[in-house]
ChimeraX commands (.cxc) that place a marker at each C-alpha (Angstrom):
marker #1 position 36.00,14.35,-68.50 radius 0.5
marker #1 position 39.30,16.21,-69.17 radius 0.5
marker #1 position 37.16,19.23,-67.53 radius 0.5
marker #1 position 36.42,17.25,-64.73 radius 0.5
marker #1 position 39.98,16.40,-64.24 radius 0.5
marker #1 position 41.55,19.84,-64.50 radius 0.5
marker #1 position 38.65,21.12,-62.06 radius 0.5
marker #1 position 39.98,18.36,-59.78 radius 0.5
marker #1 position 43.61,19.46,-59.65 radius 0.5
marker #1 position 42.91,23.10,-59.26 radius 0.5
marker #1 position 40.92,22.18,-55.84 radius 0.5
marker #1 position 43.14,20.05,-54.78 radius 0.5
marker #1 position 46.24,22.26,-55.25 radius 0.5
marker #1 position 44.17,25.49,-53.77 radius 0.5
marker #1 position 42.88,22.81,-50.67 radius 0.5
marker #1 position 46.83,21.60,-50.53 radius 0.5
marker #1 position 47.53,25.84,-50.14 radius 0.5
marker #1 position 45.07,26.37,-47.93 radius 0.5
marker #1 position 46.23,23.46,-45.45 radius 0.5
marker #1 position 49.77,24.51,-45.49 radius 0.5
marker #1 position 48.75,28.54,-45.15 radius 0.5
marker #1 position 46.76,27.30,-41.55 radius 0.5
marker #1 position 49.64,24.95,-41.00 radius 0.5
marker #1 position 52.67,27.55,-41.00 radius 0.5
marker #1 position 50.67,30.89,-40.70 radius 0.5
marker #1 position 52.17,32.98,-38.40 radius 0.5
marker #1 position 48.94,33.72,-36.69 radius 0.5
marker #1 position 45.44,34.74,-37.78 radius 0.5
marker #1 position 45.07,38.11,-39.68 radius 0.5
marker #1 position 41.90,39.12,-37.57 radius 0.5
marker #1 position 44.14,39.85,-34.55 radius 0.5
marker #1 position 45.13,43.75,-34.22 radius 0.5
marker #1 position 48.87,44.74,-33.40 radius 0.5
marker #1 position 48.81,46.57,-30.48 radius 0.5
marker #1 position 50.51,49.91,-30.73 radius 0.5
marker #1 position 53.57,49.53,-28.46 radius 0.5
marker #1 position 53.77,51.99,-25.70 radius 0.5
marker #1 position 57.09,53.08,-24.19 radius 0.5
marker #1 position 57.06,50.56,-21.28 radius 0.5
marker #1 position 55.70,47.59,-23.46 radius 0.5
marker #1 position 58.14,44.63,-23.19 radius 0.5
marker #1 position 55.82,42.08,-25.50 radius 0.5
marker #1 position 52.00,41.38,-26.18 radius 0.5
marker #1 position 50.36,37.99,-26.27 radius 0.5
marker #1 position 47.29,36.99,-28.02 radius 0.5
marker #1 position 45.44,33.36,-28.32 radius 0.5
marker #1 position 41.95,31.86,-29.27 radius 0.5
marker #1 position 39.18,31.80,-28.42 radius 0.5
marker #1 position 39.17,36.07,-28.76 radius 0.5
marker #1 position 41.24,38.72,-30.23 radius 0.5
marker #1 position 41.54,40.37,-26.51 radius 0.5
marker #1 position 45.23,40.99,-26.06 radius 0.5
marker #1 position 46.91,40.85,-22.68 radius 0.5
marker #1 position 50.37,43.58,-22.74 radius 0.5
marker #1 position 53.37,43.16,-20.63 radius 0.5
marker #1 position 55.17,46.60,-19.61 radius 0.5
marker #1 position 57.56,47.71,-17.37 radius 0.5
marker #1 position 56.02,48.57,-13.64 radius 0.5
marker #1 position 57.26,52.07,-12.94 radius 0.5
marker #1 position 56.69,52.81,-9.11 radius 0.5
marker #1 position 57.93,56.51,-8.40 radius 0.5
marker #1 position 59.84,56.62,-11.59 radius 0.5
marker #1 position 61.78,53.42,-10.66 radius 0.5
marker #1 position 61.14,50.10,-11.64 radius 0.5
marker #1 position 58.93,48.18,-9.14 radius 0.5
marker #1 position 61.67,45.64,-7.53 radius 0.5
marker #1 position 59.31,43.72,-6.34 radius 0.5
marker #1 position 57.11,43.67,-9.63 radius 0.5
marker #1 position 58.93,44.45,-12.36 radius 0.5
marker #1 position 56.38,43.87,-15.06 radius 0.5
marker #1 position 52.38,44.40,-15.38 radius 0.5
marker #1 position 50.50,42.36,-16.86 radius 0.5
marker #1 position 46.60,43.77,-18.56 radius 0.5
marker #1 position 44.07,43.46,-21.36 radius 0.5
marker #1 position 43.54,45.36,-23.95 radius 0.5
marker #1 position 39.64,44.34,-24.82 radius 0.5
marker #1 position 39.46,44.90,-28.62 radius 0.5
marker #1 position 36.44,42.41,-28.57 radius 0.5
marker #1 position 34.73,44.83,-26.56 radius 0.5
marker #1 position 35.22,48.19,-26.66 radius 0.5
marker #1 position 39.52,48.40,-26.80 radius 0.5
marker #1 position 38.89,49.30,-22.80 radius 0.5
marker #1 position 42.42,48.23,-20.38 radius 0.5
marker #1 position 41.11,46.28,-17.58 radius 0.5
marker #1 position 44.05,44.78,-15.09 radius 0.5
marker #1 position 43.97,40.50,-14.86 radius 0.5
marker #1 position 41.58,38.95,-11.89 radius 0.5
marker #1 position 42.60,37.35,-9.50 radius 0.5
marker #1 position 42.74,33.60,-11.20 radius 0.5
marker #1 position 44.21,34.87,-14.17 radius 0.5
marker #1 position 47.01,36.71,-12.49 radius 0.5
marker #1 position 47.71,33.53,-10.23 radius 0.5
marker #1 position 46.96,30.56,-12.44 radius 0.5
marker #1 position 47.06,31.74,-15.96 radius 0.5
marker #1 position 48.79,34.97,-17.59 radius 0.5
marker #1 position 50.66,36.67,-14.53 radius 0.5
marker #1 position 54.50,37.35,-14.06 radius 0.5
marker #1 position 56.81,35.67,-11.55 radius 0.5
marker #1 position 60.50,37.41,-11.32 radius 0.5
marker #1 position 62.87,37.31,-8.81 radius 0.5
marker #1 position 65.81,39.99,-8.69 radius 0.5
marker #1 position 69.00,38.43,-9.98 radius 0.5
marker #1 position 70.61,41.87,-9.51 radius 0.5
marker #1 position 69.66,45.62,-10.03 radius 0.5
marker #1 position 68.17,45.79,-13.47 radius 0.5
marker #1 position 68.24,42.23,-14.28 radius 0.5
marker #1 position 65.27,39.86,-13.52 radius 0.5
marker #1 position 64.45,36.51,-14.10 radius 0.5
marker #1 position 61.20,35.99,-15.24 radius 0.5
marker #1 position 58.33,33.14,-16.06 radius 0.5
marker #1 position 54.64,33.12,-16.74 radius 0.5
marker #1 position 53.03,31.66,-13.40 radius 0.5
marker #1 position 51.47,28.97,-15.55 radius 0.5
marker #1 position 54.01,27.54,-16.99 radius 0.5
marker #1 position 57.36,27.67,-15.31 radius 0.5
marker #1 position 59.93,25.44,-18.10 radius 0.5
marker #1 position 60.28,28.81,-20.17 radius 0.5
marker #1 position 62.75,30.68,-18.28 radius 0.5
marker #1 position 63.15,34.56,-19.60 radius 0.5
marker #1 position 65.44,37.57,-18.21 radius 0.5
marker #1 position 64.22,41.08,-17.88 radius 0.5
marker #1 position 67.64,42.98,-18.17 radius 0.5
marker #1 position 68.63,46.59,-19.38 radius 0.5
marker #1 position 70.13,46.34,-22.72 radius 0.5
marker #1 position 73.40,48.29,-23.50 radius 0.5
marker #1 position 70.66,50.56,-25.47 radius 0.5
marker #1 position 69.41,51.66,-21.59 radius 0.5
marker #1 position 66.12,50.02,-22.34 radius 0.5
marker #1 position 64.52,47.41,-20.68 radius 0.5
marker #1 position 63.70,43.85,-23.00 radius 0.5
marker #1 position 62.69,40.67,-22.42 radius 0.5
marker #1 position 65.23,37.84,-23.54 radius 0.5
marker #1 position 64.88,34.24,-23.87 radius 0.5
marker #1 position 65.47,31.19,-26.11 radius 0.5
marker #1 position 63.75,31.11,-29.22 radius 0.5
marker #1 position 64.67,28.52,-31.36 radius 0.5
marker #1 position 67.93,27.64,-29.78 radius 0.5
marker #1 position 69.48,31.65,-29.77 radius 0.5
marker #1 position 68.99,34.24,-27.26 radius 0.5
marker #1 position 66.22,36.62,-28.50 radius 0.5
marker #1 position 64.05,39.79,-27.51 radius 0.5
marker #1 position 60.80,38.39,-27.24 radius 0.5
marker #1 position 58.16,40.70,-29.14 radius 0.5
marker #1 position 54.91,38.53,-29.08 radius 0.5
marker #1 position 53.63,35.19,-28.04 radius 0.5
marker #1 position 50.74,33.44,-30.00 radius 0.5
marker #1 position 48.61,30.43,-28.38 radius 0.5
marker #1 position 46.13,28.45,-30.28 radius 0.5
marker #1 position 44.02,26.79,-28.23 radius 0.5
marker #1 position 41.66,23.99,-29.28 radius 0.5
marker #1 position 38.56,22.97,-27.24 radius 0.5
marker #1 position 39.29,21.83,-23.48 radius 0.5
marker #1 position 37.82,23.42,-20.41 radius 0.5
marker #1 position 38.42,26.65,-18.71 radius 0.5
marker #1 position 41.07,25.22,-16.10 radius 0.5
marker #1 position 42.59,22.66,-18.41 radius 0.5
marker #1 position 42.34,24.25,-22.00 radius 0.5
marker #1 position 43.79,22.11,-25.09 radius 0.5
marker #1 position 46.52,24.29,-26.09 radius 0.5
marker #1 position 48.00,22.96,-29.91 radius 0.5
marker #1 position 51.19,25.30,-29.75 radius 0.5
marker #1 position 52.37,27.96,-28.47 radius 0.5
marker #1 position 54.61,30.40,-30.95 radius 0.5
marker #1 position 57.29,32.85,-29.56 radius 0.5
marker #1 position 58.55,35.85,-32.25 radius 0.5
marker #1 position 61.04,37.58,-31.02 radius 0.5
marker #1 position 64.32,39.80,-32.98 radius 0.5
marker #1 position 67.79,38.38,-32.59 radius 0.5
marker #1 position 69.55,41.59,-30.48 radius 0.5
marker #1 position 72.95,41.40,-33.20 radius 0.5
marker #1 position 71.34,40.87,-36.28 radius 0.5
marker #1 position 68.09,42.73,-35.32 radius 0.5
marker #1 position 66.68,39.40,-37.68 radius 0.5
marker #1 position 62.74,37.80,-36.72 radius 0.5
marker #1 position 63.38,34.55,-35.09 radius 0.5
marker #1 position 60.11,32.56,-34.86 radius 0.5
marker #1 position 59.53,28.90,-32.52 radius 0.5
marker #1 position 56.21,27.09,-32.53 radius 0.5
marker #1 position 56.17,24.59,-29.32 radius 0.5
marker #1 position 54.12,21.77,-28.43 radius 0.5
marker #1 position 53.42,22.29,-24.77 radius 0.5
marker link #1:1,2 radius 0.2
marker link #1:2,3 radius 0.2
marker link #1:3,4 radius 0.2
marker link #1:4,5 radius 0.2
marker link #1:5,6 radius 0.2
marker link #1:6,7 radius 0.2
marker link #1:7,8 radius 0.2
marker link #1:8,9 radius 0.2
marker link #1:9,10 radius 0.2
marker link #1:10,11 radius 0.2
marker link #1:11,12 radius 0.2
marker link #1:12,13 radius 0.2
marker link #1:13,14 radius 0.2
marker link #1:14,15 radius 0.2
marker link #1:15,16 radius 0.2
marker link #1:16,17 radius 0.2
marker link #1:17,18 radius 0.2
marker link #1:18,19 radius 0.2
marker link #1:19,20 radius 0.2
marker link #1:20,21 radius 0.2
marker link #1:21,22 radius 0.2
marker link #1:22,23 radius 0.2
marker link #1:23,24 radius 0.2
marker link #1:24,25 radius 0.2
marker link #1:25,26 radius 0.2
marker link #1:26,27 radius 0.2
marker link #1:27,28 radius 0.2
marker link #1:28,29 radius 0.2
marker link #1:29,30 radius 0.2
marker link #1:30,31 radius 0.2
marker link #1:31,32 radius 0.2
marker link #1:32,33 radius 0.2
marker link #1:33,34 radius 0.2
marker link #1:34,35 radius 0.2
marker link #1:35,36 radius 0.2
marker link #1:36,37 radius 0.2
marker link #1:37,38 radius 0.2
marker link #1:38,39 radius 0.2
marker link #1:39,40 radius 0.2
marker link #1:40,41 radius 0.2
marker link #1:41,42 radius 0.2
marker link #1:42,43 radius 0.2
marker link #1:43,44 radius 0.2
marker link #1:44,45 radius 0.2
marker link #1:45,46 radius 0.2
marker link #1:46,47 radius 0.2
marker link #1:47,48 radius 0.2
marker link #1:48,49 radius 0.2
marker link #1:49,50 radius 0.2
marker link #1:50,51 radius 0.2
marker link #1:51,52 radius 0.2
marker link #1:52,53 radius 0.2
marker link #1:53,54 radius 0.2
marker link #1:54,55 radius 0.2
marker link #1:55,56 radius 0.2
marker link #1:56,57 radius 0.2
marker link #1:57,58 radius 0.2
marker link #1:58,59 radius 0.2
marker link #1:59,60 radius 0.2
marker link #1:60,61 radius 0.2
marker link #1:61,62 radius 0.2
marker link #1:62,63 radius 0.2
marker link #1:63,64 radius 0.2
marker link #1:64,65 radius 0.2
marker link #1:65,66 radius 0.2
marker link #1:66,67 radius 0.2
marker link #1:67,68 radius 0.2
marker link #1:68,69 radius 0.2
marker link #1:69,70 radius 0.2
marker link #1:70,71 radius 0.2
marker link #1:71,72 radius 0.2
marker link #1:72,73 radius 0.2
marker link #1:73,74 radius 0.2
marker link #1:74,75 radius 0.2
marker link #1:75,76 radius 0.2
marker link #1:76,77 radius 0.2
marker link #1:77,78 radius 0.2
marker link #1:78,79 radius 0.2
marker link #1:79,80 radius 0.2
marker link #1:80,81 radius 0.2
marker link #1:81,82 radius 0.2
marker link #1:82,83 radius 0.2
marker link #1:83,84 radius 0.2
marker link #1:84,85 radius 0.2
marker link #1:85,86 radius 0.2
marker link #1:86,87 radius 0.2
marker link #1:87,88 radius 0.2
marker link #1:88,89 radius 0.2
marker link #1:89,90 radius 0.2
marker link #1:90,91 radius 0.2
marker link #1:91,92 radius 0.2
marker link #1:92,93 radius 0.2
marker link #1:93,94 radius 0.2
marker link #1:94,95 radius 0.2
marker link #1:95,96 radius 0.2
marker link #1:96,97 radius 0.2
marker link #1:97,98 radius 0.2
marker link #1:98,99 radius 0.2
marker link #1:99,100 radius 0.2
marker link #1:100,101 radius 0.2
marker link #1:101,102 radius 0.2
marker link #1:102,103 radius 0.2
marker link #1:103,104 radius 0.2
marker link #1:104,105 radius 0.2
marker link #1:105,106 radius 0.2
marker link #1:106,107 radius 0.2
marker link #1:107,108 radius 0.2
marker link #1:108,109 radius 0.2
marker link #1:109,110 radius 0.2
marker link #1:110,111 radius 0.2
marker link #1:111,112 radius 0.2
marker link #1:112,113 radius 0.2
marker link #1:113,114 radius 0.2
marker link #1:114,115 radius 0.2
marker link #1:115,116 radius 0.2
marker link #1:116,117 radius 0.2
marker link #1:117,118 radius 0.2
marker link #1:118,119 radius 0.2
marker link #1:119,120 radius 0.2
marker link #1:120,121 radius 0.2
marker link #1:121,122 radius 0.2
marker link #1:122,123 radius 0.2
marker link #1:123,124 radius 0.2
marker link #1:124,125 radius 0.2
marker link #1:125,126 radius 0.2
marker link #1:126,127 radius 0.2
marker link #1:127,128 radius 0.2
marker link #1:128,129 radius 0.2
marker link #1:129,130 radius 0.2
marker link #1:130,131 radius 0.2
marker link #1:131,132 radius 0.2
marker link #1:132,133 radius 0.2
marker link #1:133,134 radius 0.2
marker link #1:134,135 radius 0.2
marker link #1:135,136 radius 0.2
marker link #1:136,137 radius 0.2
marker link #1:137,138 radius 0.2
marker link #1:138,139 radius 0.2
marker link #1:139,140 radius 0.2
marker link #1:140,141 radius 0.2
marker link #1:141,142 radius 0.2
marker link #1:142,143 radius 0.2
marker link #1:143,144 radius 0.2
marker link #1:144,145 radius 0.2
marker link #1:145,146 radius 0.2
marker link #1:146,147 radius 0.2
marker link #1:147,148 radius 0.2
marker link #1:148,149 radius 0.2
marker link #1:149,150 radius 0.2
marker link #1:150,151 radius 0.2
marker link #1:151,152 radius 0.2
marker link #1:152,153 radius 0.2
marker link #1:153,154 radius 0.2
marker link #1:154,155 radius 0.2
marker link #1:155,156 radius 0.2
marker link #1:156,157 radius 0.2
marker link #1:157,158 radius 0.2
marker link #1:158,159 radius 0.2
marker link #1:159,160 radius 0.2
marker link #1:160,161 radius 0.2
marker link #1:161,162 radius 0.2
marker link #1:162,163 radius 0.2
marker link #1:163,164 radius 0.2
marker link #1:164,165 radius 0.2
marker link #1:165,166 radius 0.2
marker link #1:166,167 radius 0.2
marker link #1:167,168 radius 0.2
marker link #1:168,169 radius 0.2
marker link #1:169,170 radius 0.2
marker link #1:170,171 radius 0.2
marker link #1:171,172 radius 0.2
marker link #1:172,173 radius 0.2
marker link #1:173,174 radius 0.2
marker link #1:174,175 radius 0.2
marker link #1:175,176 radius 0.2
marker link #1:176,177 radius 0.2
marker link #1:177,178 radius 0.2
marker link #1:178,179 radius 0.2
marker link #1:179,180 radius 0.2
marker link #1:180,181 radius 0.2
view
């Protein structure tokens, strides 16, 4: 019986750390880390895949594109790690880029499907380009946004959270925000 017992708490303490590791993991293991090029501003992953879709800078000439500033594509590691540019619905409705100038060097910035999260492309006193936004009530570089999706349908998926990482640009600190959308 006192077997029994001791077998009992064990599970339940290695089912109580398994619930809380899915509750508060960052995001699954199985998806890759893109290697950042130059022009990469951030990278966003979700479920149902581990096909990433990069944000960079749009160069046009050697100047950024005014009138896109960022480009939006895959990187399909479920297939064979090819680049293929977004289609037409999921550049309009889904994962595409809406800025308008503020002034030269200095955008602001949403994802076309959901405009509440405003973000600024600016040039940092570095001279590089970043993304910054809110995350978790301070400003923030956003590095990588995670959203785990749950069932639905294609044109109205069930989206749980969405998580935002980004670095805080004085303390150079990981500042993390899981929202409910």
């Amino acid at each position: 019986m006192r077997i029994l017992i001791k077998y009992s708490v064990i599970l339940f303490f290695l089912l109580l750390l398994m619930i809380t590791k899915q509750g508060f993991a960052q995001r699954d293991t199985r998806y890759p880390t893109p290697s950042g090029n130059a022009n990469q501003l951030f990278f966003m992953q979700r479920d149902p895949n581990i096909n990433t879709l990069i944000y960079e800078l749009n160069f046009k000439n050697g100047v950024l594109n005014e009138d896109e500033p960022v480009h939006v594509f895959w990187i399909r590691y479920a297939e064979k790690g090819q680049h293929d540019d977004l289609n037409y619905i999921q550049r309009n409705f889904a994962y595409g880029i809406k800025s308008k100038m503020i002034s030269k060097e200095n955008y602001e910035i949403h994802f076309v499907s959901y405009k509440k999260k405003i973000m600024y492309l600016k040039k940092s006193t570095d001279n590089k380009f970043y993304v910054f936004t809110d995350i978790n009530k301070q400003q923030a570089i956003l590095k990588q946004v995670f959203i785990r999706v749950n069932g639905g349908s294609f044109w109205v998926p069930n989206i749980e959270y969405v998580e935002l990482k980004g670095i805080d640009p004085n303390s150079g600190i990981e500042v993390v925000e899981r929202m409910k959308i």
